[in-house]
C-alpha positions in Angstrom: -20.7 -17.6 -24.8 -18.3 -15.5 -27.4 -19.8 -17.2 -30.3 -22.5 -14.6 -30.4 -20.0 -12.0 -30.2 -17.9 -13.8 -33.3 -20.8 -14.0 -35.2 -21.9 -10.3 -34.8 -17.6 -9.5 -36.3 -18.3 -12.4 -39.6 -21.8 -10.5 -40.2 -19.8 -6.9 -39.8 -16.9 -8.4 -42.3 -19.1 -9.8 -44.8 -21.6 -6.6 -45.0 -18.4 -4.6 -46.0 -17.1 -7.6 -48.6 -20.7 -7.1 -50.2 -21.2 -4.1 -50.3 -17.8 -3.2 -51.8 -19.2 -5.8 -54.5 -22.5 -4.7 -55.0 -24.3 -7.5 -53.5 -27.7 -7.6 -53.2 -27.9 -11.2 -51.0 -25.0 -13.6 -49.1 -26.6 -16.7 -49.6 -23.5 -19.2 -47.5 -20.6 -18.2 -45.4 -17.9 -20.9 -45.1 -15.3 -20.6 -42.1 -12.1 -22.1 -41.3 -12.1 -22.6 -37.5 -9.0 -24.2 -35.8 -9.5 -27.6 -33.6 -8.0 -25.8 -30.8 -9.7 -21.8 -31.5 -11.8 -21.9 -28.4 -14.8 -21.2 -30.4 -17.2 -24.5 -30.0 -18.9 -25.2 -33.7 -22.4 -26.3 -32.9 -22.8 -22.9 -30.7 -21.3 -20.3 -33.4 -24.0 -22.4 -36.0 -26.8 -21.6 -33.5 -25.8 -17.8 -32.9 -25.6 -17.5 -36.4 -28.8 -18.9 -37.1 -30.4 -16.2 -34.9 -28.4 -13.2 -36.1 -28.9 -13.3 -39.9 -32.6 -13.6 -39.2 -32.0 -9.8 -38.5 -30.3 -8.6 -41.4 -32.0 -8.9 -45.1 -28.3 -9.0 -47.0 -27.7 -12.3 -45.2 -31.6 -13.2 -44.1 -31.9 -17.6 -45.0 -27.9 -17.4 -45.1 -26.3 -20.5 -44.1 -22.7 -20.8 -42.4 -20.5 -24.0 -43.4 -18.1 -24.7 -40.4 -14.2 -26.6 -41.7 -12.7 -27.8 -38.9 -8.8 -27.3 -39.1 -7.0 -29.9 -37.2 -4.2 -28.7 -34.9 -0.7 -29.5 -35.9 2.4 -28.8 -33.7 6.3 -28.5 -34.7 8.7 -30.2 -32.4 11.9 -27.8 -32.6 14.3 -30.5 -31.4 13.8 -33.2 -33.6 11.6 -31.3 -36.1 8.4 -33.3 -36.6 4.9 -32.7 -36.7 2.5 -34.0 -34.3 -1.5 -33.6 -33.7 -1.6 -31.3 -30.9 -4.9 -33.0 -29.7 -4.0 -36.1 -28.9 -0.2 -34.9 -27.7 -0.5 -31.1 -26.3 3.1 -29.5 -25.8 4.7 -32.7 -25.3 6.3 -34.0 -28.3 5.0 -38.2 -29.1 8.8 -38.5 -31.1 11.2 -37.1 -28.5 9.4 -36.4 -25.6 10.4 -32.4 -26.2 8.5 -29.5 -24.7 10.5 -27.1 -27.2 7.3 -27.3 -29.6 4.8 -24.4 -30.9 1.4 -24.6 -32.7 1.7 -24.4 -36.6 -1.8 -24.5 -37.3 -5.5 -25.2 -35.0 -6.1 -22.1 -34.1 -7.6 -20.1 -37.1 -10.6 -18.1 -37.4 -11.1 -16.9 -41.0 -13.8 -16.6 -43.3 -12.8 -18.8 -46.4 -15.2 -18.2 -48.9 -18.5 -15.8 -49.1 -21.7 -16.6 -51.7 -23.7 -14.2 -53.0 -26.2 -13.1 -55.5 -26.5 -9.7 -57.1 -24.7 -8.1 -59.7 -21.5 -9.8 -58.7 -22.4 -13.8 -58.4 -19.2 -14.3 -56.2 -17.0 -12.4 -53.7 -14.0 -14.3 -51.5 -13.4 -13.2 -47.8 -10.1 -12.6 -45.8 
């Protein structure tokens, strides 16, 4: 399970986004996560869950999960496809000459806090 080990880099990223604002609680973490990242929701919820338990900046924190769906170009006839329900094979033109545009993201959209400083936004 990497989740755990995701969760212990989102806790080490948004430590340094509050202190660096003066924070004195994150109170909700929202992450974009790519349909096809590898990383299974549910399980990075649950790790996270545990691991704020342990720190008293983000102790009671919750973590909101957006799911980005994956979207593929088709080089050939230059189209868009869901990569889900099509992988590298392009529905339009039957293609292989295709490459992911967006699915795979990890990223920390948006950070709440309390403290001096109601608000800080993550990279």
């Amino acid at each position: 399970m990497h989740e755990l080990g995701i969760v212990f880099h989102i806790i080490r990223e948004v430590k340094e986004v509050a202190a660096e604002n003066n924070c004195a609680h994150v109170s909700k973490v929202v992450m974009n996560i790519g349909e096809v990242s590898a990383i299974v929701p549910y399980l990075l919820t649950d790790c996270w869950d545990w691991a704020v338990r342990k720190e008293d900046l983000l102790n009671g924190c919750k973590l909101e999960v957006n799911t980005v769906p994956a979207v593929t170009f088709c080089e050939t006839c230059k189209r868009e496809y869901e990569t889900v329900k099509h992988g590298k094979t392009c529905p339009y033109c039957n293609s292989g000459d295709t490459y992911l545009l967006r699915g795979n993201e990890v990223e920390i959209k948006e950070i709440e806090v309390s403290g001096p400083d109601a608000s800080a936004q993550g990279s």
